[in-house]
C-alpha positions in Angstrom: -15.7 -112.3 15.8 -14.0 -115.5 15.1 -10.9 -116.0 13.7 -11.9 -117.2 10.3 -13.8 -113.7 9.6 -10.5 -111.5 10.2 -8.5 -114.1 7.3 -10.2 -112.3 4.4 -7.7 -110.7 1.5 -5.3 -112.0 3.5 -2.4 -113.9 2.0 -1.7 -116.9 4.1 1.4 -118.8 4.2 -0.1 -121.6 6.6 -2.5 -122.0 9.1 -1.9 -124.0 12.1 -5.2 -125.4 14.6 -8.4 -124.2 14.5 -9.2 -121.0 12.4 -13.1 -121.2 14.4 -12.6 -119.9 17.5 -13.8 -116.7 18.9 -11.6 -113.6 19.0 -12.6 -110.7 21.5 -9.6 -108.5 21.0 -6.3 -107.6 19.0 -3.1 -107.2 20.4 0.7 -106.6 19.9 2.2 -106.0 23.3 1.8 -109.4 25.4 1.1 -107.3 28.5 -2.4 -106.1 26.9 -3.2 -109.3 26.1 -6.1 -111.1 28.3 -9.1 -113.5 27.9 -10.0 -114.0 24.3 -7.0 -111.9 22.5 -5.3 -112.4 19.1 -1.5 -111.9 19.3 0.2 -110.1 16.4 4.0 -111.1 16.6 5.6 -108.4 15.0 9.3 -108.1 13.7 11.3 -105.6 12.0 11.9 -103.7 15.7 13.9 -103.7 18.2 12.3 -106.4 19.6 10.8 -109.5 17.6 7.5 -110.1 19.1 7.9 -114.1 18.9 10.0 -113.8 21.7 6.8 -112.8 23.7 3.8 -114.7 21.7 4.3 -117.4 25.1 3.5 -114.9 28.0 0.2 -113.4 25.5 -0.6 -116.7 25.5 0.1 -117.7 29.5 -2.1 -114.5 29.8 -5.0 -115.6 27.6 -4.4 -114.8 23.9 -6.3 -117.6 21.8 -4.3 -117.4 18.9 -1.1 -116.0 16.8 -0.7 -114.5 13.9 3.2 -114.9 13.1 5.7 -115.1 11.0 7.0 -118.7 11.7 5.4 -122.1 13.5 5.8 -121.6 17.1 5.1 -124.7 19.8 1.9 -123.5 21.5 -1.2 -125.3 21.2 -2.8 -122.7 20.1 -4.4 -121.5 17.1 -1.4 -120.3 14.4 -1.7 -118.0 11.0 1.7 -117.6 9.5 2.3 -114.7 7.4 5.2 -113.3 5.4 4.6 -109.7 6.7 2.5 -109.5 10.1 2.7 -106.2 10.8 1.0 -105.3 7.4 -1.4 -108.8 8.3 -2.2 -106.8 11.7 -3.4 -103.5 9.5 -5.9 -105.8 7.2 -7.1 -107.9 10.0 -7.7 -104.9 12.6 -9.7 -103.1 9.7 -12.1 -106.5 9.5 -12.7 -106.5 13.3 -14.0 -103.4 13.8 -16.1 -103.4 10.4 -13.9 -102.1 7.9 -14.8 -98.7 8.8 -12.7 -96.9 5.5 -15.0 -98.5 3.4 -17.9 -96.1 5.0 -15.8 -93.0 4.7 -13.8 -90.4 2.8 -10.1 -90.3 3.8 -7.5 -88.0 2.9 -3.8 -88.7 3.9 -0.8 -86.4 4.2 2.5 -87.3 4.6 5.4 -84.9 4.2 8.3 -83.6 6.7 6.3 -80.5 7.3 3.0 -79.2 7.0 0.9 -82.5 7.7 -1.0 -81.3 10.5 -1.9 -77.9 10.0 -3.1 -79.2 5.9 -5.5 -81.4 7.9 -6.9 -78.9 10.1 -7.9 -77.0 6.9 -9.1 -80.0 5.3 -11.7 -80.2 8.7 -12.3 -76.5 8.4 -13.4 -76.6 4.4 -15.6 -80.1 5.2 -17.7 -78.2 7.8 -17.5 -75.5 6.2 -19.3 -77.4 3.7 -21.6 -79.2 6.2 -19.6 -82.7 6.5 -18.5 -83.9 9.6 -14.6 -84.6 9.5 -12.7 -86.7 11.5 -9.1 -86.1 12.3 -6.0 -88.4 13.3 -2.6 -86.7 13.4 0.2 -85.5 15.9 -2.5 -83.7 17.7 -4.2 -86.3 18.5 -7.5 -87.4 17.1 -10.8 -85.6 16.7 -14.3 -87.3 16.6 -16.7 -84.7 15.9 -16.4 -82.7 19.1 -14.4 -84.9 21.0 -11.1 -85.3 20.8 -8.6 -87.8 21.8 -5.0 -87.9 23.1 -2.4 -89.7 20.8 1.3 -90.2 21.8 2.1 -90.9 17.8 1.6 -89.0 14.8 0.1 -92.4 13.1 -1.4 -94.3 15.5 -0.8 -98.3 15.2 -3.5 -100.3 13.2 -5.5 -101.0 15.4 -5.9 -97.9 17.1 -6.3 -96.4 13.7 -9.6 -98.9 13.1 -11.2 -98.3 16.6 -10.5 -94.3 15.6 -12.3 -94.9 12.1 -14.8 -97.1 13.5 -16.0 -94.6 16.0 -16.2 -91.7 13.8 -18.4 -93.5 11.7 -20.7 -94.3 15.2 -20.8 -90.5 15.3 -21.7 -89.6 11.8 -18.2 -88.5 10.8 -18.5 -88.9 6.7 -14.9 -87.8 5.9 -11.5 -88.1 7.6 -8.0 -86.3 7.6 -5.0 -88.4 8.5 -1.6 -88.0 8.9 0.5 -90.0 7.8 4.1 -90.1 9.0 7.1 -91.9 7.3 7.6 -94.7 10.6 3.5 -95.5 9.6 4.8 -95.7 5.8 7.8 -97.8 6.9 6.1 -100.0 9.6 3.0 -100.8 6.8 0.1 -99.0 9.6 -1.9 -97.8 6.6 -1.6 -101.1 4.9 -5.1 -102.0 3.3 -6.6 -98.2 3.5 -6.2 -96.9 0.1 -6.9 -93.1 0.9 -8.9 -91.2 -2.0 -6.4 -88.5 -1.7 -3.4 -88.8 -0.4 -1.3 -85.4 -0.2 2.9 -84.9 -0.1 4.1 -81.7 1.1 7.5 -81.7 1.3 10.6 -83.2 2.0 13.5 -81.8 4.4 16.2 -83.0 6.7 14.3 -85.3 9.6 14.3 -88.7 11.4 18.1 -89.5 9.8 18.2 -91.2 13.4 15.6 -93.7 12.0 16.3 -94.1 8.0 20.0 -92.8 8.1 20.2 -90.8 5.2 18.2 -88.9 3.4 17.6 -90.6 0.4 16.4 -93.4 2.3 14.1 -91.6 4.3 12.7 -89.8 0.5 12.4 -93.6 -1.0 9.9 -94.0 2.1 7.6 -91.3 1.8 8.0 -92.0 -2.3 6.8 -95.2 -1.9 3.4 -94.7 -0.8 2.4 -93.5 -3.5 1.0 -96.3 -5.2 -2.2 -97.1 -6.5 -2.9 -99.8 -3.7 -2.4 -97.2 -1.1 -3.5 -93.5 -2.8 -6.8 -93.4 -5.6 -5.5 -90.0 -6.4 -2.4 -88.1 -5.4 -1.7 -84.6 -4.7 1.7 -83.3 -5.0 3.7 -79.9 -3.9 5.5 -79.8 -7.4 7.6 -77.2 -6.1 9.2 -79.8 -4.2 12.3 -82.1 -6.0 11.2 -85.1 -4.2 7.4 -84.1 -5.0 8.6 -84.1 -8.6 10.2 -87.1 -8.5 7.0 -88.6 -7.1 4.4 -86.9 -10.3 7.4 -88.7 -12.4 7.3 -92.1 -11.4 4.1 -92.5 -9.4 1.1 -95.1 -11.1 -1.7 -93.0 -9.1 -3.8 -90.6 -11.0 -1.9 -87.5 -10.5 -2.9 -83.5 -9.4 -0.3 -81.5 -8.8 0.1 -78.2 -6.7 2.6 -75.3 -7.0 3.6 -71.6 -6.3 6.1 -71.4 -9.0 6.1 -74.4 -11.2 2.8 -75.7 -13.4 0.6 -77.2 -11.4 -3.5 -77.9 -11.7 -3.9 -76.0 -8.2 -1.6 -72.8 -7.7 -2.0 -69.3 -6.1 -1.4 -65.8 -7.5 -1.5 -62.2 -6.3 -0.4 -63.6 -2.6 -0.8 -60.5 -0.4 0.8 -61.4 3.3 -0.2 -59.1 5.9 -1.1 -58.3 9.8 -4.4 -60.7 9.6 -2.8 -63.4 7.5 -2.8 -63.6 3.1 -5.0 -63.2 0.7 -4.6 -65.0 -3.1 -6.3 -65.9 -6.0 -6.4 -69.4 -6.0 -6.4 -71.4 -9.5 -8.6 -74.2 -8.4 -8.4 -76.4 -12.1 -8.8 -73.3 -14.5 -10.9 -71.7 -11.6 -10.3 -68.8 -10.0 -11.0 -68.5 -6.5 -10.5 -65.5 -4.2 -9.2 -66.8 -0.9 -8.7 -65.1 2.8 -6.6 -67.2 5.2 -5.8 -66.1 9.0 -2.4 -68.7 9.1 0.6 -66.7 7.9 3.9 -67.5 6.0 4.5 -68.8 2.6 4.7 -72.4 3.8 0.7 -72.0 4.9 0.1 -71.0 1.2 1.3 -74.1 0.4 -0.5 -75.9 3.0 -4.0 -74.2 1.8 -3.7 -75.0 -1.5 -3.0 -78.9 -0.7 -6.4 -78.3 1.3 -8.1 -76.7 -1.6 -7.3 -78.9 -4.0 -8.0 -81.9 -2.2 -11.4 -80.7 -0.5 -11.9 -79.6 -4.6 -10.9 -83.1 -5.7 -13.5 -84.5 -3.1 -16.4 -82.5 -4.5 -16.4 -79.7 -2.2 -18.0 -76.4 -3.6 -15.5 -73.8 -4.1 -17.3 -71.3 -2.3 -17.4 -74.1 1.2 -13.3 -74.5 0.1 -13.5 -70.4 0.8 -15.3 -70.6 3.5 -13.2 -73.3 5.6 -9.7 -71.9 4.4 -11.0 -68.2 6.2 -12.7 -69.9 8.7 -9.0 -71.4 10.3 -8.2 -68.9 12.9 -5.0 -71.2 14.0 -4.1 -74.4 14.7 -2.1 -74.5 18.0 1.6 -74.4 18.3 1.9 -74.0 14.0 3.2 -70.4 13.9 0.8 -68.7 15.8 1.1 -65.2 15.5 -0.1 -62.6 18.1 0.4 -59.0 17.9 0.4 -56.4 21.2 1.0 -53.2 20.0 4.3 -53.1 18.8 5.3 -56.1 19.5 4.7 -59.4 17.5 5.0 -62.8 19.2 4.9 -66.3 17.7 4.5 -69.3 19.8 5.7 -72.3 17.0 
């Protein structure tokens, strides 16, 4: 693809040489750089990837997209923000695959992946193939996929999307973590549903406080990033979120009002049980998972499977279906005795 083709919706600053030439791969680290590559010099790291644009291109990168004029004779697109330029343009190269699919988010402290293995569970359950990226790794169909982050960088994210479309994957589940927020990963997907879950104590290392690390996960809720967000309104920072947020709104909740909440929650040996308000409909719902915090989790999964179309008896379905997801809670009972691997 050339160069020119990956500039689209982008805002350029200035463009330096040639924007014709021919661009056979993306890259940010200079050592995966190679014949034909496109070097994204990212800052806002510990390192600042302009320091390294000269060995990408000593090792074959074509051209730069950064965020001032460096002296190599080759190609240059100066941006004010390349790390959310490297989202949009990765997005173009490999056929801006969102555009083909579904895509839920959820981003939260806790509860991200386990809502998106429900979320896969009610899709099938409803015969759509779903597609999962999260801490877990990624999931295409039948095949899954190692991942060392919870949000994998852009252009991982594209080749992930671009191949689940190759394999008839119609919908995907994402998580979305607060360094993805922060580093602009997801900048350019704007998700039909994004989910929040929560907000606890987490990652101070990174944001150093807390309010920080809320103003974050707060902030993706715009309408350039979420069509329509679902919110745990049991939640203070979810709250805060219905209150300010410009995104059509859906809210869900075990004791505040909400569009989506549960009552009659019966926990037992096998899991709960509830009757599930899915917008002024009642639905009867099984689940294996157990604790309170999976409640929460299924109705995130209900009510954005419901927002999404889904018949409520394929939301059922999916939500019963679940037997576990591995490592959240799993419970296992010998007799007497009750183990839980979490």
């Amino acid at each position: 693809m050339e160069l020119a083709a990956l500039l689209a919706g982008l805002e350029i600053q200035e463009i330096v040489g040639e924007i014709r030439v021919r661009i056979e791969r993306l890259c940010f680290d200079s050592r995966e750089a190679g014949r034909g590559a496109l070097f994204f010099c990212l800052t806002g790291g510990k390192r600042d990837g302009h320091d390294y644009a000269f060995e990408a291109v000593a090792k074959g990168a074509v051209a730069l997209v950064c965020e001032r004029k460096l002296p190599l004779a080759v190609p240059q697109v100066l941006v004010a923000d390349s790390r959310a330029a490297m989202s949009l343009m990765a997005a173009h190269f490999y056929g801006d695959p969102a555009k083909l699919l579904k895509t839920v988010t959820v981003t939260g402290t806790n509860g991200k992946t386990t809502t998106t293995y429900l979320l896969r569970s009610i899709f099938e359950a409803d015969g759509q193939k779903c597609g999962l990226i999260g801490t877990m790794g990624a999931r295409i169909g039948d095949r899954a996929e190692a991942a060392s982050l919870t949000t994998p960088d852009p252009i991982e994210f594209s080749r992930l999307l671009a191949a689940m479309v190759k394999a008839g994957v119609r919908v995907v589940a994402a998580e979305a973590s607060a360094h993805a927020i922060y580093y602009r990963k997801l900048a350019g997907l704007c998700a039909d549903v994004g989910i929040f879950t929560n907000l606890t104590q987490d990652h101070l290392d990174f944001f150093g406080d807390l309010n920080t690390y809320a103003n974050v996960k707060a902030g993706y809720f715009t309408p350039k990033n979420v069509r329509t967000a679902l919110i745990n309104a049991d939640d203070e920072v979810g709250r805060q979120i219905i209150r300010g947020t410009r995104c059509d709104t859906l809210s869900y909740a075990l004791d505040h009002t909400a569009e989506i909440y549960a009552d009659r929650v019966r926990h037992t040996r096998e899991g709960f049980s509830a009757l599930v308000n899915l917008f002024d409909r009642p639905l009867e719902v099984r689940c294996r998972l157990h604790g309170q915090f999976n409640v929460y989790n299924m109705l995130a999964a209900a009510g954005a499977a419901a927002a999404l179309g889904v018949p409520d008896k394929s939301v059922a379905a999916g939500i019963a279906a679940l037997r576990e997801v591995e490592g959240r809670f799993n419970v296992y009972h010998r007799g007497e005795l009750t183990v839980i691997v979490d």
